[in-house]
C-alpha positions in Angstrom: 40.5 19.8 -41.4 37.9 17.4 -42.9 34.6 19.3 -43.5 33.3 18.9 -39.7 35.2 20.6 -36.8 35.5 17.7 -34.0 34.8 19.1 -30.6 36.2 18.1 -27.3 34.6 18.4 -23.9 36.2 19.9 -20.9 35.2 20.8 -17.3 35.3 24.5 -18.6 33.3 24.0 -21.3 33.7 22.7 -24.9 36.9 23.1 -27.1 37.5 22.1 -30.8 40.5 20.6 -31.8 42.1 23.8 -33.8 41.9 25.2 -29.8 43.6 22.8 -28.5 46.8 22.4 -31.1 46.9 26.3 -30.9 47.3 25.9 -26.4 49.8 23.1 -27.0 51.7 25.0 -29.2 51.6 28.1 -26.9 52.4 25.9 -23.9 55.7 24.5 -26.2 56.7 28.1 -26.9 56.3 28.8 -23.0 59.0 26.1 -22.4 61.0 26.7 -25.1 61.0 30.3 -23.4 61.9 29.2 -20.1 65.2 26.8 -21.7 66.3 29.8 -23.2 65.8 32.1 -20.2 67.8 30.0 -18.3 70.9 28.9 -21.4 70.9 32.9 -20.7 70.8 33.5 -17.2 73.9 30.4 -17.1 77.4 32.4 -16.0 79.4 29.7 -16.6 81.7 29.4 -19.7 80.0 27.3 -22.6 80.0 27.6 -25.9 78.2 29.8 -28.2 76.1 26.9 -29.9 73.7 26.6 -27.1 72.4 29.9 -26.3 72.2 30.0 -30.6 70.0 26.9 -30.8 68.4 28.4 -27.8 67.2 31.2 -29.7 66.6 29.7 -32.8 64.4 27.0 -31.3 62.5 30.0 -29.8 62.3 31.8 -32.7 61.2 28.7 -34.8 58.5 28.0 -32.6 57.0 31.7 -32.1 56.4 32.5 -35.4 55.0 28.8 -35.8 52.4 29.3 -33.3 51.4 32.7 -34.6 50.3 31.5 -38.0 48.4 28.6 -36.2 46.4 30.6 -34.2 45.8 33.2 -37.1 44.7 30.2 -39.0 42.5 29.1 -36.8 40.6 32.2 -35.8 39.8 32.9 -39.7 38.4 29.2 -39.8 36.5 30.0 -37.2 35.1 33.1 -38.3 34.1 31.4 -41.3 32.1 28.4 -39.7 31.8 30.0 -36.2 
């Protein structure tokens, strides 16, 4: 980010932006949870492609939002 952290206020208080990428990305990994959950839980025959990119869209996305949020509690603890 550019030298100041930008702040956004909420009914629950106030959030900076590094906050709020890190719940959108959590709420994306959520989803991406729940398509895969149910590519799974789907007995009828389809091909092997979808529960693959499935997965891989999953797994893609987890790691993703676990270097975000470990990013942005160490810039944190620097300024915070």
């Amino acid at each position: 980010m550019i030298g100041t952290r930008a702040r956004l206020s909420l009914a629950d208080g106030r959030i900076d932006f590094g906050e709020l990428r890190v719940k959108l990305l959590t709420s994306i990994v959520a989803i991406a949870a729940i398509d895969a959950l149910e590519v799974f839980m789907n007995f009828a025959p389809a091909s092997d492609r979808e529960p693959a990119w499935s997965a891989g869209i999953l797994i893609a996305f987890v790691p993703a939002a676990l270097v975000l949020a470990i990013g942005n509690r160490i810039s944190l603890g620097e300024h915070g």
